[in-house]
N, C-alpha and C positions, 0 to 999 in steps of 0.2 A: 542593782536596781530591782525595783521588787513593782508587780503587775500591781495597776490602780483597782479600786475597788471596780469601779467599771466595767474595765478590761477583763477583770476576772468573772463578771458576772455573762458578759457575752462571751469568754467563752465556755461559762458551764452552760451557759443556754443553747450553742450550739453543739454541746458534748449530747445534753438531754434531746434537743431535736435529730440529732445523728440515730440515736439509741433507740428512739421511736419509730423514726422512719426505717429502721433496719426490722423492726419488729413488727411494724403493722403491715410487711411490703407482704403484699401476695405473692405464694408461691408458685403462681404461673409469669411473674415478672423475676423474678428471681432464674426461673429457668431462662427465659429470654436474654436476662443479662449473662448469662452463664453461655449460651451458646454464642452471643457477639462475642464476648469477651474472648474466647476462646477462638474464634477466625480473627479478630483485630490481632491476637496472640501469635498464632498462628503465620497470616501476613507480615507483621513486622521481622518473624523469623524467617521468612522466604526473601521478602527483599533484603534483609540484611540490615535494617534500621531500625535500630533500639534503640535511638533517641526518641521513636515516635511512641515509645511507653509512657515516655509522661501525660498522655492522652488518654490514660487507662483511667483514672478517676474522673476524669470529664464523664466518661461514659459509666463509671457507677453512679453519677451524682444522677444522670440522666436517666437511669432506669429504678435506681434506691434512693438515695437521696434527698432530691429534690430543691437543692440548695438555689441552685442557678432558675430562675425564670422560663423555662424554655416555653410552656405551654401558658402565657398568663395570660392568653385569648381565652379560654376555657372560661375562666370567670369573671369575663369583661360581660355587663349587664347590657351591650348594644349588640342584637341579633347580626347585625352588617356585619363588624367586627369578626364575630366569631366564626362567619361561614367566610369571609373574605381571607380569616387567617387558615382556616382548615382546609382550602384548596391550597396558600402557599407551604404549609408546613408539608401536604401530603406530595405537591410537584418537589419540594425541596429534597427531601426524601426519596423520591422516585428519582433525581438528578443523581444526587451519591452515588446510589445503587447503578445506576446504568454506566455512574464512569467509572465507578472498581468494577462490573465485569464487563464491559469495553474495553477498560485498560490490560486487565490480567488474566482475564478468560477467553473472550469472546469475541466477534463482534460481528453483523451481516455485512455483504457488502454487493450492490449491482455491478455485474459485465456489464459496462456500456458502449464497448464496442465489439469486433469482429475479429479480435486476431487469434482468439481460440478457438473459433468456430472450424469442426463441431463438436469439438468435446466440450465445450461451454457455448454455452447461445447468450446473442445480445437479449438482455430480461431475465436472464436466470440471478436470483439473490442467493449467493452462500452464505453457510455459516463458518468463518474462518477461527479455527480454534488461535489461539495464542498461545496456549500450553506448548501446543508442538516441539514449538522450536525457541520454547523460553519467552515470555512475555518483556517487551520492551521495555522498564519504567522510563515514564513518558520526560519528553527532553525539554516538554514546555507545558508542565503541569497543570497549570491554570489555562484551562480552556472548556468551552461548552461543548458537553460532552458526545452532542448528537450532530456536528457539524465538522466537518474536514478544517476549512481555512476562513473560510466567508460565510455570514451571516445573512440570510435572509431575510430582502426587501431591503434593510440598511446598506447590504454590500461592505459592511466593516468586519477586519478581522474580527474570527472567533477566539483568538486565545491573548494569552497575553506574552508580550518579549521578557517580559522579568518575573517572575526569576527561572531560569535555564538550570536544568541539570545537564550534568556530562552524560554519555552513553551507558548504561548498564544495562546486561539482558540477564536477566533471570534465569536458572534451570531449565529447561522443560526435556520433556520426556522424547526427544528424537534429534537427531541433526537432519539437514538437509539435504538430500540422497538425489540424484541423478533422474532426470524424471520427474520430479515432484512437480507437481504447478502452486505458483507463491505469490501472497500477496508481497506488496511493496511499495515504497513511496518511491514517487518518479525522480531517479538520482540528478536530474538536467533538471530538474522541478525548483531547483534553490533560489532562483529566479526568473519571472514571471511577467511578462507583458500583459497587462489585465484584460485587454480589450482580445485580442491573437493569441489566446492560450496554447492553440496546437497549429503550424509547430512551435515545437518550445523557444525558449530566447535564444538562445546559443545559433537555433538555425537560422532565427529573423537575421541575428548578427552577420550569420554568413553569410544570408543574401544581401541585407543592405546596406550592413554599416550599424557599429553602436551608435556611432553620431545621430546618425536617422534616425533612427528608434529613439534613440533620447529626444533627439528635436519636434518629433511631433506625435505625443502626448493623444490629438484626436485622433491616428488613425491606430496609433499603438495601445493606446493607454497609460495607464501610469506603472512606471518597473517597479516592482518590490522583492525582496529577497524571503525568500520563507525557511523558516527553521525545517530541519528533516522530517518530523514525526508531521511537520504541517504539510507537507508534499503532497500532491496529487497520490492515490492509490493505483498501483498498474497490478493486472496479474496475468501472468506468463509461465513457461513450464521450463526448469532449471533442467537446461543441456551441459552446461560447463561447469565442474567444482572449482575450487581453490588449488592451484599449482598444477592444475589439466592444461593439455593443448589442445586447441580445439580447431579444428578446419573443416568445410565445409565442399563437397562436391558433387556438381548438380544437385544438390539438394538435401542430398545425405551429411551428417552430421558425423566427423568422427573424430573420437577423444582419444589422446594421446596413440595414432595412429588406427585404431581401431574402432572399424563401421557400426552407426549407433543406430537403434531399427525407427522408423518413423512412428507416430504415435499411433493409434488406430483410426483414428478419425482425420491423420494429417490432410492439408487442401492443398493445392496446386493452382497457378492461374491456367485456363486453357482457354485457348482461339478454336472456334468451330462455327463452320458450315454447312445452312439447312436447305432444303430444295422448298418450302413454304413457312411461314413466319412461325414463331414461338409463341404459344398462349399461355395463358396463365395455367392453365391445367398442366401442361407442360414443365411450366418451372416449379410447378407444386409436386407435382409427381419425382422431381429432381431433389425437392426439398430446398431450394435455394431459394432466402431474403429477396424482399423486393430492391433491396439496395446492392446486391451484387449481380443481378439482373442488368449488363450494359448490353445493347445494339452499338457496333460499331460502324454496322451499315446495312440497309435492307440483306437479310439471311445471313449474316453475319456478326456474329455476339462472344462476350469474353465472360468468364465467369470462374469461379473457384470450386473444386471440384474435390472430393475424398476419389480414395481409389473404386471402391463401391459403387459410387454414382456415376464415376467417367465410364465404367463398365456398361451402365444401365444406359448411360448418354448414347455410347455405342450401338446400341442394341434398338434405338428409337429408328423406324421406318427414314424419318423423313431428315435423320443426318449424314450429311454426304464426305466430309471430314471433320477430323479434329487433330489438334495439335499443341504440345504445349507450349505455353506464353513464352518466346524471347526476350532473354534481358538484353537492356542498351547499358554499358560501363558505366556510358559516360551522363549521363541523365540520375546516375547513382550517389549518394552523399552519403560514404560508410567510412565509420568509425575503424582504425583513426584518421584521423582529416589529414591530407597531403600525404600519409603512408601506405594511403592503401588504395593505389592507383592499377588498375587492371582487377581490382575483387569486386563482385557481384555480389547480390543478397543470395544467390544460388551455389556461388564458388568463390569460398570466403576464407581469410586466413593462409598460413597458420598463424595464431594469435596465443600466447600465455598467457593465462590468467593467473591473475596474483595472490598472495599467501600470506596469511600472517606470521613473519619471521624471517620471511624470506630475503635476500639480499639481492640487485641489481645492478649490474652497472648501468650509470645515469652519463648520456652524450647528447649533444647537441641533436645530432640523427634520431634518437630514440625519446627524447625529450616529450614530443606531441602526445604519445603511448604514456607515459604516465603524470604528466602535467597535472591534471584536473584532480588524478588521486593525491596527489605531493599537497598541490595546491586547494582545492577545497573539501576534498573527503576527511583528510587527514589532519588539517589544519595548517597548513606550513604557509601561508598568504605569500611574505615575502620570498619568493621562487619565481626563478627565471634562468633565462639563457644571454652572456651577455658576450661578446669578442672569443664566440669561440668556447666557452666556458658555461657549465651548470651551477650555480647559485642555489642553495638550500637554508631559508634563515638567514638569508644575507653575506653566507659565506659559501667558499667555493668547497663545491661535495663532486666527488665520481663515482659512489656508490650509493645507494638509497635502499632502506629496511623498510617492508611493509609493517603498517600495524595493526592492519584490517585482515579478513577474509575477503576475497571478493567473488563473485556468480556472475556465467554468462545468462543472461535468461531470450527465452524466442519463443515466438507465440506459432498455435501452430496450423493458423491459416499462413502459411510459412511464405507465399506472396503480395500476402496484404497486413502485416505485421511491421510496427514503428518498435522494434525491440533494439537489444545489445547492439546489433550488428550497427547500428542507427547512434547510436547514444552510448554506447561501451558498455562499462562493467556494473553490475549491482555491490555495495559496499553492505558490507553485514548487520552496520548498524541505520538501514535502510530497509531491512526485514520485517515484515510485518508477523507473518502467520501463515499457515497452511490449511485452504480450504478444506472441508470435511463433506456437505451435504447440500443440498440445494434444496434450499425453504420454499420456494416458489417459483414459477416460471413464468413470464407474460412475452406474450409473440405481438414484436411492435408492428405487425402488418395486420394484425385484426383487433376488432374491437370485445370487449368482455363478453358481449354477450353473443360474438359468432366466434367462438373457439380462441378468445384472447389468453385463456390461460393454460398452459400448458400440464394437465396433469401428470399424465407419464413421468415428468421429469422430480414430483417432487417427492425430495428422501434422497433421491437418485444421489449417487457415489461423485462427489466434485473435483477427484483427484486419478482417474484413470491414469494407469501407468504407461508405459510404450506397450 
């Protein structure tokens, strides 16, 4: 069969419009295309997706070419038009860009609560690199790029459930080292009470009943399951590796039998007694939040302490003791549930943490300890305990192989921290990134214009070691 005359004439016509727009393209468009081309080039060989070259001509057409429409606002004769297209072309554009390096470089992110304090204060924003420790490609791709899980004012998710990739993490330039402080989506975060986000579901469950929680929608909310990269962001500082033992005594941390040093700004809770009331100059001088500020009872107050300051607490005229916080066991809800009866948040353990490769034996007694990795980290749904018997996949197993990493992490207001000890293990492909710098600081007990923002701290180092 031989090309109609037609046919043959579009396509010398699009050979001759090729041949021109190659030739009239200015040479500072030409470098432009030259430098995308070469990071899209680039990226596909980092992630590992060379089917995503077939997109390589899309983006000559778009910078040489000209074939495809993309700007045909430009010479639409209605002024509305053209300024209404040139703010969407320029936010569209600005979307891209912020979700490749969101995704594979970067990203900030708010402390919004107290469990690192004070090596991170509530209002400090980092910049958490993702190179680090290998950039995640994302497990649910389509999603808006400036938004965790929910959208703003709609209150509907931000991403979308289809289409899902598996887990893959990219290169990056470190592993994760003992010490570190780490982003991460909250691993109890897969499912969600909308209304009671904290605590999380698992604990509603233990207090009420799934039924209850199901049955009422107004005090609960409505449950929803979130994919992992859609999880809440927590960050904490990684005390336990993969295949460490970790226990815990009075307070000290020690890994595979050996005492680990507290961090430098570690907190402690302490009870103390003044011979006249606490003022505010007082707690300022202390350095301690308006919200960790409790009166237990006239001259009588509880608060969290670095060793530094418990020193300086000391040394106040008008404190007559102090002493630290007692734990009660039994008022305790530590991971794992029903195994760990007589451990405190203070004296903890000993507990293994699990390995990719590693093998275990799986019983009835030891079942609670790794359930939730069997079962929802790892993917094995159908798992259970039935007469006596472990069920993996429906069949009877007595051994089980991890195929994760997994991390203890603890924050290191180390008595007012919902970490590990609380909710178990961090799973690897629940990593986020390693803080690097802190962009800014704002102290939520003043307002901007009486010292709301904290200069000192900003540039300041967001990963302080022990």
């Amino acid at each position: 069969m031989t090309d109609t005359p037609r046919s043959s004439s579009e396509a010398k016509g699009f050979k001759a419009r090729a041949i021109k727009a190659i030739k009239t393209t200015r040479a500072t468009r030409w470098v432009r295309f030259g430098i995308v081309a070469a990071l899209f080039i680039f990226w596909v060989a980092w992630v590992g997706c060379w089917w995503a070259l077939i997109f390589l001509p899309l983006l000559f057409d778009i910078y040489i070419t000209g074939f495809i429409p993309f700007t045909w606002w430009k010479k639409s004769p209605n002024p509305m038009v053209r300024m209404i297209m040139s703010w969407v072309d320029a936010i569209v554009y600005a979307l891209i860009l912020v979700y490749f390096i969101f995704t594979f470089i970067g990203q900030n992110y708010q402390i919004p609560s107290a469990s690192l304090e004070k090596t991170l204060l509530t209002g400090d924003y980092l910049w958490v690199s993702k190179v680090s420790y290998g950039p995640r490609v994302p497990i649910t791709p389509i999603h808006f790029p400036l938004v965790q899980n929910t959208m703003p004012i709609t209150g509907t998710k931000s991403y979308s459930e289809w289409p899902t990739w598996d887990y893959h993490r990219l290169k990056g330039t470190s592993q994760i080292e003992a010490g570190d402080i780490v982003v991460f989506n909250f691993p109890a975060g897969d499912t969600v009470a909308t209304k009671i986000p904290n605590p999380d579901y698992y604990s509603l469950v233990r207090m009420h009943g799934r039924d209850v929680i199901l049955a009422n929608p107004s005090i609960f909310g409505e449950v929803v399951y979130r994919p992992v990269d859609r999880r809440e962001n927590y960050v904490k500082r990684a005390v336990g590796l993969p295949g460490d033992t970790l226990s815990i005594v009075d307070g000290y941390v020690y890994i595979n039998s050996e005492r680990q040093a507290w961090p430098a700004d570690a907190q402690f809770n302490y009870i103390f007694q003044t011979s006249s009331p606490m003022t505010s100059a007082d707690w300022d001088r202390l350095e301690v939040a308006k919200i960790d500020r409790t009166a237990i009872s006239p001259n009588l107050y509880l608060t969290p302490l670095t060793d530094a300051r418990l020193a300086q607490l000391k040394q106040m005229p008008k404190v007559v003791a102090v002493e630290r916080m007692p734990v009660d066991p039994e008022r305790e809800d530590l991971f794992p549930y029903d195994l760990s009866e007589g451990w405190t948040h203070n004296d903890y353990g000993p507990l293994w943490i699990p390995s990719r490769g590693a093998t275990v034996d799986i019983t009835p007694d030891n079942w609670q300890l790794y359930e939730r990795i069997i079962r929802n980290y790892e993917g094995h749904p159908d798992s259970y305990v039935r007469d006596g018997q472990v069920y993996i996949d429906g069949r009877p197993a007595d051994t089980y192989t991890f195929a994760m990493d997994y991390y203890f992490m603890m924050g290191d207001n180390r008595d007012n921290s919902l970490d590990s000890r609380f909710w178990g293990f961090v799973p690897e492909d629940h990593i986020v990134g390693k803080p690097i710098r802190v962009l800014i600081s704002f102290d939520p007990d003043k307002s901007i214009l009486s010292g709301g923002i904290r200069w000192n701290r900003i540039f300041k180092d967001a990963n302080p070691g022990f």
